[in-house]
N, C-alpha and C positions, 0 to 999 in steps of 0.2 A: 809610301811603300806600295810596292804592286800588290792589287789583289792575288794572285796566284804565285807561290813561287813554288818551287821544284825543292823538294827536303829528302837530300841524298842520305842514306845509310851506308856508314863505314864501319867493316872489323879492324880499329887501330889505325888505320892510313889516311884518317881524314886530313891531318894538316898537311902531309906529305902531298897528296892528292890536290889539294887546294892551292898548295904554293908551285903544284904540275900545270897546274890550269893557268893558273895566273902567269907563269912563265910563259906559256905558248902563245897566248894571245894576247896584241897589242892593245887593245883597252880594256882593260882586266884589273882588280884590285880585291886585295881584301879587307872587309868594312869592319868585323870583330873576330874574336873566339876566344873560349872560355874552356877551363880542365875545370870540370864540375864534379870529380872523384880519379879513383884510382882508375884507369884507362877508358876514361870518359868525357868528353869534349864536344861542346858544340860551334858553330863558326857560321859566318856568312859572309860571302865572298860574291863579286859580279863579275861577270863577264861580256863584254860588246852591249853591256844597260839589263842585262838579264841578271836579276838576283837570284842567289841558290842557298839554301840553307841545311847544315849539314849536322852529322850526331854520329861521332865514334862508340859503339853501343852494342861491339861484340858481334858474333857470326851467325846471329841468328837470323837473318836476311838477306840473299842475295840479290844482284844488278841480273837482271835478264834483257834479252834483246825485244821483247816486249816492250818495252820504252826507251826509247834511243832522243839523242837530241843532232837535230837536222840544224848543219848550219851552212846556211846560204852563202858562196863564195863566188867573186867578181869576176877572178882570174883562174889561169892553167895554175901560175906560180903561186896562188894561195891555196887551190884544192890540193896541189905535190906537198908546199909546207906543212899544213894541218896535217894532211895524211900520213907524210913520215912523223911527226912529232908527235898527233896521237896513239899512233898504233906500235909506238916504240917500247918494244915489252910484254904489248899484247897480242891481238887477230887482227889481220887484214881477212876481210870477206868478200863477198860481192855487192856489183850494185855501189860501191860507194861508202858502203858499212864496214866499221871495224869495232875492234872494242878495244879499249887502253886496257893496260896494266892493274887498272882495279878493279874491271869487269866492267865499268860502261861504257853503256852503247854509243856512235856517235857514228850518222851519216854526214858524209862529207862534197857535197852537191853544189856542182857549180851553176848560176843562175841561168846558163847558156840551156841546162836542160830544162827546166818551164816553159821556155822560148820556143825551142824547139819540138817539144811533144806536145804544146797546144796549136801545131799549124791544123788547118781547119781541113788540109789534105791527109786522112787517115793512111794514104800511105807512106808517106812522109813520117809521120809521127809511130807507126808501126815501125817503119827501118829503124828511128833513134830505139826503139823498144828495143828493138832486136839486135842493135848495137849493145846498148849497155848490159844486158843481159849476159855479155861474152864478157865485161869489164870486173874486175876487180875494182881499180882508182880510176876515176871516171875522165876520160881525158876526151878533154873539149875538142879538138881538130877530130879526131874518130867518131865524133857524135854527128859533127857538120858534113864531113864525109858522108855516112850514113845518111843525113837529110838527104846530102845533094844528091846522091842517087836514086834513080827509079825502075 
């Protein structure tokens, strides 16, 4: 078991949420969950080797963008996939950020921008700034764009 895992709070939606997640992403499963009373449930579920563990437990706490989960994408076509499927329901923001239909956070970051905002030319890395800052869903060809100009 990983030392740290991430213990989401749900009003009621936890298994619906859980089998959202696990639909979207290709290595994804759920490990258990248990109804421990009358609209009360806890579950743990993994996604891409990350465990998460959850607690249907009434509306006494909300998801804020406070803690958001950042997930590193290869491609143009996987940053579009996650970002229509996560935010189906919910916010599309900036920057990358949306939030699903339960309320959480989740940037969606293709790994082209690490690459690109640690170039050791700060104007370089200022243009992608100043690119993405204009973006909604972060698309990779307007980020290199932005590099390549001076």
């Amino acid at each position: 078991m990983q030392k740290i895992t991430p213990f989401l709070w749900f009003d009621g939606k936890l298994e619906e949420a859980m089998n959202f997640y696990v639909s979207i992403f290709k290595n994804a499963k759920i490990i258990n969950s248990h109804h421990i009373g009358p609209g009360m449930m806890t579950a743990t579920f993994e996604i891409e080797g990350q465990r998460f563990m959850g607690l249907d437990a009434g509306p006494k706490f909300k998801f804020t963008e406070a803690i958001s989960f950042f997930v590193n994408c290869k491609t143009q076509e996987e940053v579009d996939d996650l970002w229509e499927k996560l935010s189906a329901g919910g916010e599309k923001s900036m920057c990358g950020w949306l939030k699903d239909k339960y309320g959480l956070s989740w940037q969606i970051i293709p790994a082209a921008l690490g690459e690109l905002m640690n170039d050791p030319n700060p104007i370089k890395s200022r243009n992608v700034m100043n690119a993405i800052l204009k973006m909604s869903k972060i698309e990779i060809k307007e980020l290199r764009k932005a590099y390549d100009s001076e």
